[in-house]
C-alpha positions in Angstrom: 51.0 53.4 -26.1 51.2 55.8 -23.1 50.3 53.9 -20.4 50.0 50.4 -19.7 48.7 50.1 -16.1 45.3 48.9 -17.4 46.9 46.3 -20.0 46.3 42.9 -18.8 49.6 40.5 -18.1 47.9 38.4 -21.0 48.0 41.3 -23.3 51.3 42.9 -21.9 53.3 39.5 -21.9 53.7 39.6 -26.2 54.5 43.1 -25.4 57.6 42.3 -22.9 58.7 39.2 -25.1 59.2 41.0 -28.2 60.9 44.2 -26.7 57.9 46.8 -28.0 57.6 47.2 -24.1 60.1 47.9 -21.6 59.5 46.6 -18.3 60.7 49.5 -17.0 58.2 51.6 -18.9 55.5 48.9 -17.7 56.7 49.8 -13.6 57.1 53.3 -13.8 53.5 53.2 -15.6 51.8 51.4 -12.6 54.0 53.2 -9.8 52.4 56.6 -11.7 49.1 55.4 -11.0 50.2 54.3 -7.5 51.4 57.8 -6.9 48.3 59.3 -8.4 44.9 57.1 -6.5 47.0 55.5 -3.9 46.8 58.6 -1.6 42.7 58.1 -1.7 42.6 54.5 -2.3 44.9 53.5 0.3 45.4 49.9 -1.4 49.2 49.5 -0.2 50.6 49.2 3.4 54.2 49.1 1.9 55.1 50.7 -1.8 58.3 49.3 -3.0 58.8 51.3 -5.4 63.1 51.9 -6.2 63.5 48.1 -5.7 60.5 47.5 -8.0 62.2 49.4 -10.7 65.6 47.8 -10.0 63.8 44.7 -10.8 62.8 46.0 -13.7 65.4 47.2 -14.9 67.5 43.7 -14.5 64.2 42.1 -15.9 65.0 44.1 -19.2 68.5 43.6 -19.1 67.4 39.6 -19.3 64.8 40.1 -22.0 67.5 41.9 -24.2 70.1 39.1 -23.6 67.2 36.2 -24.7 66.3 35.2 -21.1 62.7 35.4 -21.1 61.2 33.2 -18.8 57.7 33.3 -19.8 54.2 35.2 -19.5 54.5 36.8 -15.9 58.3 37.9 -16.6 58.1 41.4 -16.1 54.5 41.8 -14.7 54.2 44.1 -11.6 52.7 41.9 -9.1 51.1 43.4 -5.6 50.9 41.0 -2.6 48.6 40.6 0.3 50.2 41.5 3.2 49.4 38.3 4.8 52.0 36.9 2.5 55.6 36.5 3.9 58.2 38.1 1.8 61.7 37.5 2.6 63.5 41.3 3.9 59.6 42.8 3.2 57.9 43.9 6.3 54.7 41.3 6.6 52.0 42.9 9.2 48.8 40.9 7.9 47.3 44.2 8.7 47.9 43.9 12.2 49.2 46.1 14.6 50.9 43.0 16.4 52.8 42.3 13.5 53.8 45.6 12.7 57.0 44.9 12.9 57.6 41.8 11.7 59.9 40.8 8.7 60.2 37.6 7.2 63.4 35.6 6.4 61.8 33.5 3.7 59.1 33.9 1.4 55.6 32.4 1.2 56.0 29.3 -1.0 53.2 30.7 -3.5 55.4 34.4 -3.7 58.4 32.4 -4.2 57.0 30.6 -7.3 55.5 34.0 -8.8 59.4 35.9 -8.3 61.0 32.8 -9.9 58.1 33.3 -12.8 59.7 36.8 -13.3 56.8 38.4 -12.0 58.3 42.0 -10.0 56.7 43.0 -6.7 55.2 46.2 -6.9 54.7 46.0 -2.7 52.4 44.5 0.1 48.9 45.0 0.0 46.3 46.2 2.6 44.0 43.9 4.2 41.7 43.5 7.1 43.4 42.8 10.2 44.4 39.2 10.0 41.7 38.3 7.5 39.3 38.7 10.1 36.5 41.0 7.8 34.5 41.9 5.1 34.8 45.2 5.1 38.9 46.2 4.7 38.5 48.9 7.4 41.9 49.2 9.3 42.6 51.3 12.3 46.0 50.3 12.2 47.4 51.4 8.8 43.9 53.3 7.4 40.6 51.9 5.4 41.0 50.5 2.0 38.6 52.3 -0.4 36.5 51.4 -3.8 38.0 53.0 -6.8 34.3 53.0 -8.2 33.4 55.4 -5.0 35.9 56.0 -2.3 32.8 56.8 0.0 32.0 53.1 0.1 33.9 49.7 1.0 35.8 47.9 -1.4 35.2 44.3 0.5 37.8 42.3 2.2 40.0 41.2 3.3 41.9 41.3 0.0 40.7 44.6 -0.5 43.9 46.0 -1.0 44.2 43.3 -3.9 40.9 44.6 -5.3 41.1 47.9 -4.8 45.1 48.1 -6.6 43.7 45.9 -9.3 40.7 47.9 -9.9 42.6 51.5 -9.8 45.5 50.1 -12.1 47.9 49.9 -9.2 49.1 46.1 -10.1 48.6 43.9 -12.7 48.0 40.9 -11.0 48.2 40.1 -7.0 47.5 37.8 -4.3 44.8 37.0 -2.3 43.3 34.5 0.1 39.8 33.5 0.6 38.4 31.4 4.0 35.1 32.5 4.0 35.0 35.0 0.8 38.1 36.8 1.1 38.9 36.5 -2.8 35.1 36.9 -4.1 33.6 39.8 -1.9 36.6 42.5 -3.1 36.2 41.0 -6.6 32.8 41.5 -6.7 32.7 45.1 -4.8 35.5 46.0 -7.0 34.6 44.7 -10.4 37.7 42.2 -10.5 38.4 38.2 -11.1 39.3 36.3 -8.1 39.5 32.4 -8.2 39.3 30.6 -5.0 41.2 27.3 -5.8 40.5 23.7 -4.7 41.4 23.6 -1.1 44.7 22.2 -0.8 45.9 23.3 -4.5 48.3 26.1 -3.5 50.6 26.3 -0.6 49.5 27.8 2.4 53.2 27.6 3.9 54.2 31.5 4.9 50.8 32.6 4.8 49.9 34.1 8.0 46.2 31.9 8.8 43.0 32.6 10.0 41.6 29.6 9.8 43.9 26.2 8.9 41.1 24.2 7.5 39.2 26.6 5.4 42.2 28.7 4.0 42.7 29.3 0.7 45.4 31.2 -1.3 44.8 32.3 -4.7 45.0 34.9 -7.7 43.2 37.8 -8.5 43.4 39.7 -11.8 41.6 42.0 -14.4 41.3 39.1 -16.8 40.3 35.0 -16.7 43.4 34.6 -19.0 45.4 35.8 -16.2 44.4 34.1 -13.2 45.3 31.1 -15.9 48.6 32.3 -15.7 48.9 32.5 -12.1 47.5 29.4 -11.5 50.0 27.8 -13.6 52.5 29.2 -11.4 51.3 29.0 -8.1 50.2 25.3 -7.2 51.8 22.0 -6.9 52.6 20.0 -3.7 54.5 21.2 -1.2 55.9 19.2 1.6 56.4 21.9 4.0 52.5 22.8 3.2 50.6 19.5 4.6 47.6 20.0 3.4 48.7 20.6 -0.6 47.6 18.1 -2.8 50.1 15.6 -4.5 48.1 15.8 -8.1 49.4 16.2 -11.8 49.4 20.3 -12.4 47.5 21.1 -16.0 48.4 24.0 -17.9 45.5 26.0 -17.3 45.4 28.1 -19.7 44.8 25.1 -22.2 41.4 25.2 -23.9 40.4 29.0 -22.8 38.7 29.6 -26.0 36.5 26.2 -25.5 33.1 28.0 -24.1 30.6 26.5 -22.3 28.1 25.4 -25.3 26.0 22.1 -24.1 26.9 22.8 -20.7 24.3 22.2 -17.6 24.6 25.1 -15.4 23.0 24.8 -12.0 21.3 27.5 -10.1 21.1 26.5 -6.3 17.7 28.3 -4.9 19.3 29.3 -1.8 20.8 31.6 -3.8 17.9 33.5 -5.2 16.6 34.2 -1.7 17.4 37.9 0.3 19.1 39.5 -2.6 18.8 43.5 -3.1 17.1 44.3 -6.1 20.0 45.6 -7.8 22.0 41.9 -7.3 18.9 40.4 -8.5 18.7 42.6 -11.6 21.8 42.1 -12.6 22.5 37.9 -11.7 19.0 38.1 -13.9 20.4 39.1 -17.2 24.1 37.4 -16.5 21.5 34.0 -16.5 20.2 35.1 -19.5 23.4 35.8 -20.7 24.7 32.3 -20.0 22.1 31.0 -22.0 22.7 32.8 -25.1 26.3 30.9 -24.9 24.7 28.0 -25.1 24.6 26.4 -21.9 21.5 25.0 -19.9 20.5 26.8 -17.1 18.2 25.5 -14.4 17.2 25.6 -11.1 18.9 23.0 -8.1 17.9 22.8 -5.0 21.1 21.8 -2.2 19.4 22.1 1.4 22.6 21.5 3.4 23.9 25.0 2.0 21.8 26.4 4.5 24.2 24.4 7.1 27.1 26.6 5.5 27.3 29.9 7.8 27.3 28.1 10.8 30.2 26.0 9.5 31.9 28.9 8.4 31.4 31.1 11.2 32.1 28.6 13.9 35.2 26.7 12.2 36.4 30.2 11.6 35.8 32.2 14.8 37.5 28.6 16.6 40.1 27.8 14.6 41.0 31.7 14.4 40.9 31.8 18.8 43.4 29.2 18.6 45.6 31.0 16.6 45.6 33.8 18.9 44.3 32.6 22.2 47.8 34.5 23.9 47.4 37.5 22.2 43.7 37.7 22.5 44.7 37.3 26.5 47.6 39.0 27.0 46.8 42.1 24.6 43.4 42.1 23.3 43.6 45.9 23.0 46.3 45.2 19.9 43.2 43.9 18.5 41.0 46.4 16.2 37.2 46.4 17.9 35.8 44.7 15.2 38.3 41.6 14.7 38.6 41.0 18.7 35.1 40.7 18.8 35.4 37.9 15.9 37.8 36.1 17.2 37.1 36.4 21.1 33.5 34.6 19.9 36.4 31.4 19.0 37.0 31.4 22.7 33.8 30.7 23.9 32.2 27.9 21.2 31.6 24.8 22.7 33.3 21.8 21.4 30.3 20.0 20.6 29.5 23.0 18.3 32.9 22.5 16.6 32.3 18.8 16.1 29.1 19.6 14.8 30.1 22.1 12.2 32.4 19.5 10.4 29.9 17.3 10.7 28.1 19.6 8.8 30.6 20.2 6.3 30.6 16.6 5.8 27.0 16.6 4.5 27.5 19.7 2.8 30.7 17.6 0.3 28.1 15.2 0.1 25.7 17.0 -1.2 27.5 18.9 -3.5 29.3 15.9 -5.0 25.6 14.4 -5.8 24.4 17.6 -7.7 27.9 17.8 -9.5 26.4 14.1 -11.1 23.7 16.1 -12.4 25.2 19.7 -13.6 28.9 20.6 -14.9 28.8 24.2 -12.9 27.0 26.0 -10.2 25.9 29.7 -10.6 25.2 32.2 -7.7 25.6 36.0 -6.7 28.6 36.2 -5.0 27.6 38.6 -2.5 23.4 39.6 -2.1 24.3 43.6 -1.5 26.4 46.0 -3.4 29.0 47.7 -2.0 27.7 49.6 0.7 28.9 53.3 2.4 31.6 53.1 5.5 29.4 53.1 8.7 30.9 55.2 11.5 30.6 51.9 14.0 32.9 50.0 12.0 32.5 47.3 14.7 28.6 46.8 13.6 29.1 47.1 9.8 32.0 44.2 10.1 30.0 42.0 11.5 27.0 42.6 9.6 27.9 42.5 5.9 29.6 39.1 7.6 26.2 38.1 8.6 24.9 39.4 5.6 27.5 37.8 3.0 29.0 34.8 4.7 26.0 32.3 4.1 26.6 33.1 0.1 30.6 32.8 0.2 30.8 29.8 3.0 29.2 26.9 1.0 32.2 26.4 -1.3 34.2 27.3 0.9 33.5 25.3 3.3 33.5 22.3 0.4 36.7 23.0 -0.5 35.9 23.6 -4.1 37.1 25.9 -6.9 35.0 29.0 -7.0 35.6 32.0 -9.9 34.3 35.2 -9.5 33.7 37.4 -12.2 32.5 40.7 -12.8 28.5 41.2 -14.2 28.1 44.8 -14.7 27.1 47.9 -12.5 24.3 49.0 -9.9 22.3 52.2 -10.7 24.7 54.2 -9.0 27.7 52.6 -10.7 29.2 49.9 -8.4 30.2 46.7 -9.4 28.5 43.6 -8.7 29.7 40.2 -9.2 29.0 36.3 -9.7 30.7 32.9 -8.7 30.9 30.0 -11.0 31.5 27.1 -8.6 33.0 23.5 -10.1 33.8 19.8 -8.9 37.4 19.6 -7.0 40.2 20.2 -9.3 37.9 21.4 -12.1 39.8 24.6 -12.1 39.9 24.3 -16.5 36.7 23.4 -16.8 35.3 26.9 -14.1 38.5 29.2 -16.3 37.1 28.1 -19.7 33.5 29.4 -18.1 34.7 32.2 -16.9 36.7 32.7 -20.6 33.4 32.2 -22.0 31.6 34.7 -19.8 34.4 37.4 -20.0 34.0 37.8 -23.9 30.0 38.4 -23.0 31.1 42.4 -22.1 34.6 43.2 -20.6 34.5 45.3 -18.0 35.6 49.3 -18.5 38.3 50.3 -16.3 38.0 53.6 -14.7 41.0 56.0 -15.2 
């Protein structure tokens, strides 16, 4: 074996436990490839790289002595820099926070360290979560491994773009209106937006309260299983976590999908480009040949779901940073002030309206969850398109573009997997979310399993 950057922690955790791999092998592996792509990728703000292998080497030092704590002991882990990490500067991609360092870690971090999991550093973002895109004028653009000429999506881009280029093994991410999914999709990696409420917000620099979500990203369902594991369960100091029995996830992987009812809302078949609707085509066909049945749904009140998104997020975002948007909008990239400064000026009838919205859109959900086990959809309608030079226009329209297809479960609450489907003509990743009931998280993994096995993905070196 010489080199493990592109194992998976599900395939690299046998590896650790019975000493045929060093976990200081495993870090100087990834910080290689970290050395070698980061430079054009740009996935990291801050590389942490001679405490990473300090953690590694006491990580082998336990592992010798017996002390193995489990699968994600020993797995270089990159984190969103919207994370806090306690000593590690946090700057959510902002200049504002630039200089800010945390004296505590995010609850979700904490529970991944304890896990044995070694941070490999934080992770570039778009400013505050506020785009789509993972350009940064602050600390540089994040950019596709597939194509560094084009945008990797965001605002976990730095999570997709690490993953993608072998530059973690697993990381963080956080998803409010598609954060998670677009840089899986753009980047040909799995992203699970959890139930709302089933990982701990607390130390997680917001965008918007009501519609964040935290969750894992990987290069393999198995090991956002893992993650997941790890990562929820209530937490007082996080009000809005949710008091509920924690499953092992990774129960029941292998269990497919056969029999299933898979629902395909029609809103979702609507304004894709061709190469989206090429390739969601054959995943359908795909899902049929596992043995689940596929047909068409129809959910109206999605089409209420990008103005819920876009006005809970643009107000609840304002709120946030009402001083700072005052006292210092020029702190601001273009792009994200012009997001956020639209908070300032919504109407509160407009607010009220949107939940009320987002009221009928739960309903409705919940009713065609009676009738189908899982929903199917593109992720995104486009493919990874080029960096415009107004990066103020592009922002805002891949969010005008992609936000109607990422806001309805968002806006729901509900779990949401996005997995990889194969590769545009000009060999960029495209991607698809499997959405499930709240708290079916085993039930969307063991799909996403399923779907997996259909083709891995090959990762480019």
């Amino acid at each position: 074996m010489t080199d493990t950057s592109y194992l998976t922690a599900s395939q690299l955790a046998p590896l650790l436990k019975s000493k045929q791999l060093s976990p200081v092998e495993l870090m100087r592996d990834v910080l290689k490839r970290i050395k070698e792509a980061d430079s054009t990728v740009n996935a990291y703000i801050t590389i942490l790289g001679e405490h990473a292998l300090a953690e590694a080497k006491h990580t082998e030092n336990q592992i010798q002595k017996g002390y193995y704590k489990g699968p994600l002991h020993g797995i270089p882990l990159g984190v969103k820099d919207n994370y806090y990490t306690k000593g590690i500067p946090t700057t959510a991609g902002s200049k504002i926070l630039k200089d800010f360092v945390p004296t505590y870690n995010a609850t979700s971090v904490d529970k991944l360290l304890q896990a044995g999991a070694i941070m490999t550093g934080k992770l570039n973002m778009h400013e505050f979560g506020g785009g789509l895109t993972n350009t940064n004028p602050f600390y540089g653009n994040v950019r596709n491994p597939w194509n560094p000429n084009h945008i990797p999506g965001g605002s976990s881009g730095g999570s997709g773009a690490a993953l993608a280029a072998g530059m973690a093994v697993i990381a963080t991410g956080s998803d409010t209106f598609g954060s998670i999914r677009v840089p899986a999709a753009m980047c040909g990696v799995y992203g699970l937006k959890p139930t709302y409420g089933l990982i701990s917000s607390y130390g997680i620099a917001p965008l918007a309260w009501s519609l964040d979500h935290p969750g894992p990203m990987a290069r393999s369902v198995a090991d956002l299983a893992l993650m997941l594991n790890v990562m929820t369960g209530y937490d007082p100091k996080s009000p809005e976590t949710l008091c509920v029995p924690v499953p092992d996830y990774t129960e029941n992987l292998h269990r497919g999908i056969r029999g299933r009812k898979i629902g395909i809302p029609a809103f979702y078949l609507k304004g894709l480009d061709d190469e989206v609707h090429r390739l969601f085509s054959q995943a359908v066909r795909k899902l049929e040949e596992l043995g689940a049945h596929v047909t068409e749904v129809s959910i109206p009140e999605i089409e209420l779901a990008a103005f819920t998104g876009y006005v809970v997020t643009t107000g609840e975002a304002a709120s946030y940073h009402y001083e700072d948007l005052q006292n210092r909008p020029e702190d601001f990239a273009a792009d994200v002030r012009a997001f956020f400064t639209a908070g300032t000026v919504i109407p509160a009838p407009y607010y009220i309206r949107s939940q009320q919205a987002r009221r009928a859109l739960i309903k409705a959900f919940k009713k065609v969850f009676e009738e189908v086990d899982i929903l199917a959809a593109p992720t995104i309608p486009i493919i990874s398109p080029p960096f415009e030079e107004n990066f103020v226009s592009q922002n805002l329209s891949i969010i005008e573009r992609c936000m109607p297809f990422t806001a309805p479960p968002a806006a729901a609450g509900l779990p949401t997997l996005a997995v990889p489907i194969g590769f545009s003509s000009a060999g960029l990743p495209s991607g698809m979310q499997l959405i499930a009931s709240h708290l079916d998280e085993k039930l969307l993994l063991q799909a996403g399993y399923a779907w997996e096995q259909t083709g891995p993905l090959g990762w480019k070196n």
